[in-house]
Structures are given as C-alpha cells and as structure tokens.
Legacy VTK file of the C-alpha trace (Angstrom):
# vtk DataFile Version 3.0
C-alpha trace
ASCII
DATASET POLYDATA
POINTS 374 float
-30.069 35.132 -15.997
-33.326 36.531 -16.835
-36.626 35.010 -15.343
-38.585 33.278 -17.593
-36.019 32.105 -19.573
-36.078 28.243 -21.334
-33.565 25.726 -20.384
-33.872 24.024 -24.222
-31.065 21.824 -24.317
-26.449 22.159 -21.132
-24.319 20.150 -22.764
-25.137 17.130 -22.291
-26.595 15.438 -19.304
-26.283 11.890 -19.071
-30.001 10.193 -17.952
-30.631 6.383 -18.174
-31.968 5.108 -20.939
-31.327 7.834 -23.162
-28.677 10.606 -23.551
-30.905 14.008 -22.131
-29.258 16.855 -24.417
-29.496 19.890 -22.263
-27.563 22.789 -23.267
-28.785 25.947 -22.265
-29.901 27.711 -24.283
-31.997 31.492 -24.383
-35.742 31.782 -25.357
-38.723 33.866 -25.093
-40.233 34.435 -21.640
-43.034 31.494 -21.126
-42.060 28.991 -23.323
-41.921 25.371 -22.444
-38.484 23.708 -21.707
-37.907 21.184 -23.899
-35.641 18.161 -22.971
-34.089 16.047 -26.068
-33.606 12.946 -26.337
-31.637 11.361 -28.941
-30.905 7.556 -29.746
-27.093 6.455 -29.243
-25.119 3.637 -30.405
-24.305 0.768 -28.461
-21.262 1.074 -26.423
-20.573 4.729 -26.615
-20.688 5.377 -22.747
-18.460 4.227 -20.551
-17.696 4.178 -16.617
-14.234 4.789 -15.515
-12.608 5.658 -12.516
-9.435 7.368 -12.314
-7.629 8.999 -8.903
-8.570 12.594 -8.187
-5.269 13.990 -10.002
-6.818 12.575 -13.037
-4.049 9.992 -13.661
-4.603 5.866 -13.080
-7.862 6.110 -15.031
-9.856 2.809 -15.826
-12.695 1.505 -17.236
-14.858 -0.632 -15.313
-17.643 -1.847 -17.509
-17.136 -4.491 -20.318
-20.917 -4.917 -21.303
-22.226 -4.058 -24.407
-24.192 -1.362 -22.369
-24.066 2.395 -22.042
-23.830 3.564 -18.579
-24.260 7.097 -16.975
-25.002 8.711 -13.619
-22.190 7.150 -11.472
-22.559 7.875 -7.900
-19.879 6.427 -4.786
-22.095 4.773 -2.106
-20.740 6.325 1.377
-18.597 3.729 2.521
-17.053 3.149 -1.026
-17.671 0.092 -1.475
-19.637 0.231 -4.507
-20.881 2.595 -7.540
-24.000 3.052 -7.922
-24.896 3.905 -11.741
-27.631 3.533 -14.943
-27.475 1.236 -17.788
-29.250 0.320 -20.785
-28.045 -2.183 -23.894
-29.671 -3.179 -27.216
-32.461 -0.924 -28.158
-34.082 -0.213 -25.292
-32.894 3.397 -25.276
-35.629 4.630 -23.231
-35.602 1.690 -20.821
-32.569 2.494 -18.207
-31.876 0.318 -14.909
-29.370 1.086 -11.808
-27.259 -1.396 -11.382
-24.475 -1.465 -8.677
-21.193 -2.149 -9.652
-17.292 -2.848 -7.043
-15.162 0.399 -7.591
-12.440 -2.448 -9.576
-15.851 -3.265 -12.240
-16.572 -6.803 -10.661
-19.974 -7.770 -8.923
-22.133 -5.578 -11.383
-25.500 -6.452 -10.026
-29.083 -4.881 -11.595
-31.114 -3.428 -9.214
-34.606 -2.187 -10.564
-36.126 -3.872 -13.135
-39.148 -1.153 -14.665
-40.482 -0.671 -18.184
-39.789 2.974 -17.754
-36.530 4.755 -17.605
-34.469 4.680 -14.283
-31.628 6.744 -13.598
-29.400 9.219 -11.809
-29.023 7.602 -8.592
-27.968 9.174 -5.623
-27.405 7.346 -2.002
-28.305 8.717 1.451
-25.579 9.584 3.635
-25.871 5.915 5.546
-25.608 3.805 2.174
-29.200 2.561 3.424
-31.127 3.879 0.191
-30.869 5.479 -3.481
-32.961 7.881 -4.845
-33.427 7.682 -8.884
-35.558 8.884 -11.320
-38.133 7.148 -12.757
-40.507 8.201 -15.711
-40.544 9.169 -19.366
-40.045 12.326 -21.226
-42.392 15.354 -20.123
-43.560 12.716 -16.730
-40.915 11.563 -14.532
-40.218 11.577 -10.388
-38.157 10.892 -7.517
-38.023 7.474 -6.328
-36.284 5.837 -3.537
-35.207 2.688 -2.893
-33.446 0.562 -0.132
-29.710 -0.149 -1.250
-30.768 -3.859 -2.376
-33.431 -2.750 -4.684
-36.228 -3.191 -2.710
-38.857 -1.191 -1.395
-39.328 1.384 -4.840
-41.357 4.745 -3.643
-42.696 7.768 -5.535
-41.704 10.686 -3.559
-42.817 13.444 -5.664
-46.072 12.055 -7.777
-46.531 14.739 -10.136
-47.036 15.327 -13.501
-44.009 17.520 -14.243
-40.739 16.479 -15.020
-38.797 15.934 -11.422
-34.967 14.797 -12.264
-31.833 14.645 -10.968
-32.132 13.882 -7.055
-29.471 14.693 -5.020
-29.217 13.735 -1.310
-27.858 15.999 1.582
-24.856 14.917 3.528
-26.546 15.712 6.717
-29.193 13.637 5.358
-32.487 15.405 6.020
-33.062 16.865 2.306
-33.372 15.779 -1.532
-32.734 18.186 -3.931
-33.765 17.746 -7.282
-34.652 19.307 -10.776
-38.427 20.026 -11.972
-40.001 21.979 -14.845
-43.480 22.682 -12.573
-43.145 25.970 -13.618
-42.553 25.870 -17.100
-38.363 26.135 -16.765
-36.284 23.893 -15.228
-35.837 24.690 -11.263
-33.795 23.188 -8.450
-36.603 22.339 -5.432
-36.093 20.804 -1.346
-37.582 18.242 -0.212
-38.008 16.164 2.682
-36.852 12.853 2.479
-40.052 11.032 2.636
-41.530 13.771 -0.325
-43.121 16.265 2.412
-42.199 19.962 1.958
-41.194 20.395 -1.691
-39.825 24.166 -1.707
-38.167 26.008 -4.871
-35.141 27.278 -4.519
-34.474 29.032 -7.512
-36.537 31.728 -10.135
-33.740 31.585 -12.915
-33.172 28.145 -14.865
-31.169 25.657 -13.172
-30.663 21.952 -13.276
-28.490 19.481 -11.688
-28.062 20.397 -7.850
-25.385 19.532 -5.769
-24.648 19.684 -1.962
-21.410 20.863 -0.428
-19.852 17.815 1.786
-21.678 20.638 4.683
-24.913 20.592 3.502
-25.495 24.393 3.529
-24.673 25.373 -0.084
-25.686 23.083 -3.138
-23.421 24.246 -6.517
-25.764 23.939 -9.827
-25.717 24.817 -13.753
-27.593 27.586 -14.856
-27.448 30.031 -17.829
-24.782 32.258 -18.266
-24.381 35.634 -19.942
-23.500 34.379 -23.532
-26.536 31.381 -23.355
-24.232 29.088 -22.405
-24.297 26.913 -18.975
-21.962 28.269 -15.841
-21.716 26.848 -12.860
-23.728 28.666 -9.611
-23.485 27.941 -6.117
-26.674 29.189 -4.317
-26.945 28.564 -0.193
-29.403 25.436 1.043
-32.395 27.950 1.359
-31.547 29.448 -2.008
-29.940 32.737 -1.255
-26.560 33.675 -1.909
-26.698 32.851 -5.704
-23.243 33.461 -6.994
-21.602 32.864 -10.228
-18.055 30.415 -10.262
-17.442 30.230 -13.933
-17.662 32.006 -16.812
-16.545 30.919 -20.506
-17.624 30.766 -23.810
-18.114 27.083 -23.470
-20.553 24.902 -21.624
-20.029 23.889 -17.562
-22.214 21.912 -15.599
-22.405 18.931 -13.492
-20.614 19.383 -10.573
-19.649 17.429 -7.274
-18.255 18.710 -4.494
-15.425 17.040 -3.289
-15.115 15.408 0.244
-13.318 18.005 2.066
-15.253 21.002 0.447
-12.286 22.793 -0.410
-12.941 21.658 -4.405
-15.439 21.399 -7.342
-15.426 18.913 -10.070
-17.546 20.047 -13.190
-18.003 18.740 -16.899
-17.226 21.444 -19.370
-16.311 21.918 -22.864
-18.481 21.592 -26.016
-20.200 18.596 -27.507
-18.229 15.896 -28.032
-14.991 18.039 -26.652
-16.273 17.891 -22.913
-13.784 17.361 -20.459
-13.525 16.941 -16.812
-12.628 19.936 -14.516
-11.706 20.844 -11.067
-11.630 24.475 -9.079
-11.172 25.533 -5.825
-14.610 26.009 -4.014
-15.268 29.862 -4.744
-14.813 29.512 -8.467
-10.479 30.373 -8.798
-7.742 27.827 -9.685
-9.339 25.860 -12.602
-7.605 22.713 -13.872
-7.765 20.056 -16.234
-8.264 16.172 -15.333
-9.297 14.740 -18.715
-7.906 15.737 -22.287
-10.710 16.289 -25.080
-9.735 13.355 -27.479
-12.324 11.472 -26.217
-15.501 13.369 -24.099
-15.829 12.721 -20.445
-18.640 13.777 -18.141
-20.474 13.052 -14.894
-17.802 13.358 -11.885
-18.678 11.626 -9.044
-15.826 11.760 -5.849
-15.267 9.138 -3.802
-15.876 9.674 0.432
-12.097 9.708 0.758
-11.328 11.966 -1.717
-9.043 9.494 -3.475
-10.960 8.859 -6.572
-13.360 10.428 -8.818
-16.130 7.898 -10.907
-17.002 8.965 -14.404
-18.593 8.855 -18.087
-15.897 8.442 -21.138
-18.065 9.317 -24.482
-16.537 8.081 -27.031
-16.209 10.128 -30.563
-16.133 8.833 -33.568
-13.384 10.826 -35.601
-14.589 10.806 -38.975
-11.548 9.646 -41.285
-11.777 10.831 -45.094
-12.484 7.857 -46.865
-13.194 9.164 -50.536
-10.896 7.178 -52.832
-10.702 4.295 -50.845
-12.414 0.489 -51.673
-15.053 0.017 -49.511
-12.958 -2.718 -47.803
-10.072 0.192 -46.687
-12.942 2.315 -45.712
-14.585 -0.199 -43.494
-10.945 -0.892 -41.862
-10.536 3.240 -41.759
-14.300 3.719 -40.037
-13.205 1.266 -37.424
-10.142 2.315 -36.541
-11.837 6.059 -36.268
-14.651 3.973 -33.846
-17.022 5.007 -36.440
-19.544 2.330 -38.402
-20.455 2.485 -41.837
-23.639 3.571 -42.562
-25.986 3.731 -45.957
-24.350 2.743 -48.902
-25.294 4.111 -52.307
-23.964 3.870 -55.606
-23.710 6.369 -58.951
-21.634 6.801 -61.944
-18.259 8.305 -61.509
-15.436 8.417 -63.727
-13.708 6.858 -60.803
-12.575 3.164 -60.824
-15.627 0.949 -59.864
-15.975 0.327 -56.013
-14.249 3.066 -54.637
-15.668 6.075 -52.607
-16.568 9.105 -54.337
-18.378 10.685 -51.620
-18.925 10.328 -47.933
-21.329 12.201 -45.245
-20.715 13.396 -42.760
-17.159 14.651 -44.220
-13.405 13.754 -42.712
-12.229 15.622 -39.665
-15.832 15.914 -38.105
-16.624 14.379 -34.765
-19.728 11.566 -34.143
-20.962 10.002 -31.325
-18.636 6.621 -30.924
-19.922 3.998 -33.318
-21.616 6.740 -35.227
-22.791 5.635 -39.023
-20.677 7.097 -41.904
-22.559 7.114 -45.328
-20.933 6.193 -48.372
-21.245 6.844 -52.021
-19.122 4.302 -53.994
-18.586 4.567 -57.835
-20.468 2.229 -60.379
-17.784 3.172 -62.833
-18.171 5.528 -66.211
-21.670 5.297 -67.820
LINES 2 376
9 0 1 2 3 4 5 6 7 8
365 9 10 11 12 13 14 15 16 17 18 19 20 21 22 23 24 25 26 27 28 29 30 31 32 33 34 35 36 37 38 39 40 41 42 43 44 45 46 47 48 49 50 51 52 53 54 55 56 57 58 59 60 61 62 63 64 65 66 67 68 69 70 71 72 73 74 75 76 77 78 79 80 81 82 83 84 85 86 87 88 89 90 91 92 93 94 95 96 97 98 99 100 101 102 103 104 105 106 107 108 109 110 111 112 113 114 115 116 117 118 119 120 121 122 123 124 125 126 127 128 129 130 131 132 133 134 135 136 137 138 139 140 141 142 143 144 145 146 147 148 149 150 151 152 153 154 155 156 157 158 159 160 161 162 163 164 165 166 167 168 169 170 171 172 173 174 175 176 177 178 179 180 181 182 183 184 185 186 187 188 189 190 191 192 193 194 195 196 197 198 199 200 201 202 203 204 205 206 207 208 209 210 211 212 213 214 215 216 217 218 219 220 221 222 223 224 225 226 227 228 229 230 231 232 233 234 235 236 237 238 239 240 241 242 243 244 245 246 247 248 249 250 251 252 253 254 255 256 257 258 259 260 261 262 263 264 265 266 267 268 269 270 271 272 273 274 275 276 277 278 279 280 281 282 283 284 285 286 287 288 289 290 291 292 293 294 295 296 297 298 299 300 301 302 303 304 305 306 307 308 309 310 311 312 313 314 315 316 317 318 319 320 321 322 323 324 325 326 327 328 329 330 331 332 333 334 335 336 337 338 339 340 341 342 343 344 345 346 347 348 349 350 351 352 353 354 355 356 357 358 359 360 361 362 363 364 365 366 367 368 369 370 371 372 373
C-alpha cells in the first residue's frame, strides 16, 4: 500500500442510516476520500445470529427496518445494533435488542445518523458514531442511553469506534489527513494518536488487546485484511485475493478471525486462524452477509443478511406474471412504460436491468410493456 493513496469506496460497510459503500479503491496521491452513500430499500438488511460453525442461523428482527453494526454486549445478554425504517435513510438509531430478537428497545433518539456501536469491556457504555457525511465523531453513551458525549469534536470524519478488551483505548477510523486512518484514543477523547500512514478503516482488537486486525488496500486495489500491533507496528498482511475482505472480529479465544469477503452483493462470511492460514466458509453467497460480531463465549456469531434481488427475465410475460415473478425474485417493479410492439398488448417487451443480474433486495425492475401493433 502506497502512502497517499484514497480509500474511495471496501465493499461495503454497513453505517446507520445509510449503507457507507467503501471499497477500496487506488487514486492519485492527495486526493480526498470519498465515502458513498446510497439510498436502500426498506427491509433489505437483516440481523441474524447463527452458532460459530455457521449452522442454526436466525433472524432476529421482524421490523420493517434495516439494521447494521451488530455488536454482543460482554455478558451476552443483549445486541447492541443500528436501525433506520421509512425514509429516513440518513437518520440511524442504536437500539438494543435479546440475542432470541425479543425486547428490541431504541436507545438514542438524534436527527443525525447514529451507528456502529461498540460496548466497553464492563457492558457499562457504547460508543457510536454520530454525524453526517464529511462531519461525524465518537460518542459514548451509558448502556441505557443516557449520558451522550462527543469524544472526538472535530471536523473530520471519525467512524467506526472500537473498544479495547482491557478497556483503556478506543480505536476508531478518521479521514484528518485526507485518507482514511485507524487512530487511539483514550477513553474519555484525551490522546488521539494515528496508528497507521497507509489507508485503513474498520479496526479491531484481539480478545488481548495488543494487536487490532483492520482492512486496508491490497496489491490488486482491492481490500485485505491487516493486523498491525496496538502501537501500530508490526503491520502484516493475512489475506490476499482478487476479491474484497474486510470487517473483521476477533474471536473470544484469539485463536480465530471472522471477516466479510466476497464481491458486492456475493459477500459472504469468513473465518481463519489468527495469522492469516486455514480459511473457511460460514455463509453461502445466495444471499450477501456481512458484519460478524462473536459472542463472549465463543458460541455464536451476530450478523447482517443483505438480501439480493435476483432479477428474473420477465420479457413475454403479462404484467400480472411479472409482478408475481419480481416478487418471488424479492425484487419490486419499478417504472412502467409503454410502446408499440408487434407483441400481444400488455405483455413485456423489454425490462432493465436484464434477467440473471443481482439488485439490492426489493430493488425496482423497469418494465416496457407492449401497446400492441401501430
């Protein structure tokens, strides 16, 4: 990884309110990261816990809402997560939520986005993020929702908090220096230190607290996983594909990494050994699946289904089969045109985007039916 180079957009990052697209990608020297952030349709996120081997998985939430950024509070007891439903796509909330999906309770209540919570090591507070696009910190909270604090206060992007086990540090992601960065902190803010030169984004700390594993670019532009040692030395390389890996989360013991990986809409949910060997699968790619979180006993691992929309090939159809067809593919029908065609009136000549592609679950479908010969 060069110095200097842009995180633009690795794989994608779950954040509140909005889906943050963030696969890595190469630019000049200088540039400005960017960060995008797309709209999604309702219902198209998912939490779900499954047991560690990957079998036994559920899905917890029932809301209309899309949820992200799970996170096991220490004792296990609960899941800490973000939400938003309707329209308010940049208007996230953590809510808390029992590991079997019952006793989902809100627990900020902004105008501005708030997600990727993470709880110190006693289950007494969660740090977040708060903010908009281009102007977001590090809050924390007490477990109940009360007592909200800025802990960074600047006008960068700060993201992605992560407490340490030993529970004297927050590590988190900023663009201060025009690429994204994994910086220290103290827990009350003081002492904000960076940690890395190269881009990097999404710390995590080993169940130890000396070494935090993180995505940053590999050689091909795509995202790798690193693990780097608490003061930043050490940085070392543990994967290295074609496709995108990121997010990972140590599990309890050490001894294991869980990571998201894949491409868009084909991520699915990995685990390796500690120093990078023995890579397995936990999810299949039918639907996407991102955003491990383990459980303190090992036993289960929290996470993100996204949903796909398999485009079905509709043209010939009435619009009545192709509505039933869309559904059934958890895709929506979207504009609807007509134009002559020497095809009988009603049915569908063309469609966008064409059969066999992959959308975003409950993505729109657009339809050209025939008005019959002129």
């Amino acid at each position: 990884m060069a110095s200097g180079t842009t995180i633009g957009a690795v794989g994608v990052r779950l954040a509140g309110a909005a889906a943050v697209l963030l696969c890595v990608n190469s630019a000049a020297a200088g540039d400005t990261a960017r960060v995008k952030r797309f709209r999604v349709p309702a219902d198209a996120y998912k939490l779900f816990v499954m047991n560690a081997d990957g079998s036994g998985q559920k899905r917890l939430s029932g809301t209309a809402a899309n949820d992200y950024d799970p996170a096991w509070s220490p004792d296990g007891t609960k899941i800490a997560f973000s939400a938003f439903s309707g329209r308010s796509y940049y208007r996230g909330q953590i809510f808390v939520v029992n590991p079997d999906g019952s006793g989902r309770k809100q627990l900020t209540n902004n105008p501005k986005d708030n997600f990727n919570p993470t709880w110190s090591p006693d289950g007494t507070k969660i740090a977040f993020t708060r903010g908009a696009y281009r102007h977001a910190d590090i809050f924390v909270m007490n477990a109940d929702g009360s007592g909200q604090v800025n802990l960074t206060n600047h006008p960068a992007d700060d993201l992605f908090p992560a407490w340490s086990p030993d529970g004297t540090k927050i590590a988190f992601t900023t663009d201060r220096s025009t690429i994204y960065q994994i910086f220290s902190m103290n827990t009350d803010g003081s002492g904000q230190t960076n940690l890395t030169d190269d881009p990097a984004l999404g710390p995590a700390w080993s169940p130890d607290s000396r070494r935090i594993a993180y995505a940053g670019l590999g050689r091909g532009g795509n995202a790798d996983i690193f693990v780097m040692n608490a003061d930043g030395s050490g940085q070392t390389k543990l994967t290295n594909s074609k496709a995108d890996e990121f997010e990972p989360a140590w599990s309890p013991d050490g001894a294991n990494i869980a990571f998201s990986g894949g491409t868009y809409l084909r991520y699915r949910l990995m685990v390796m050994s500690q120093n990078g060997g023995r890579t397995s699968s936990l999810t299949g790619n039918a639907e996407s699946n991102l955003s491990p979180a383990w459980s303190r006993d090992g036993m289960k691992i929290a996470f993100v289904r996204q949903f796909v929309c398999h485009v079905p090939n509709v043209v010939g159809r009435t619009l009545r089969a192709a509505r039933v067809a869309l559904r059934a593919g958890n895709c929506a029908v979207g504009r609807i045109r007509r134009a002559p065609s020497p095809q009988p009136r009603g049915r569908v000549v063309r469609q966008k985007p064409r059969g066999g592609e992959r959308l975003l679950g409950g993505g729109r479908v657009s339809l050209v039916l025939s008005r019959g010969p002129r």
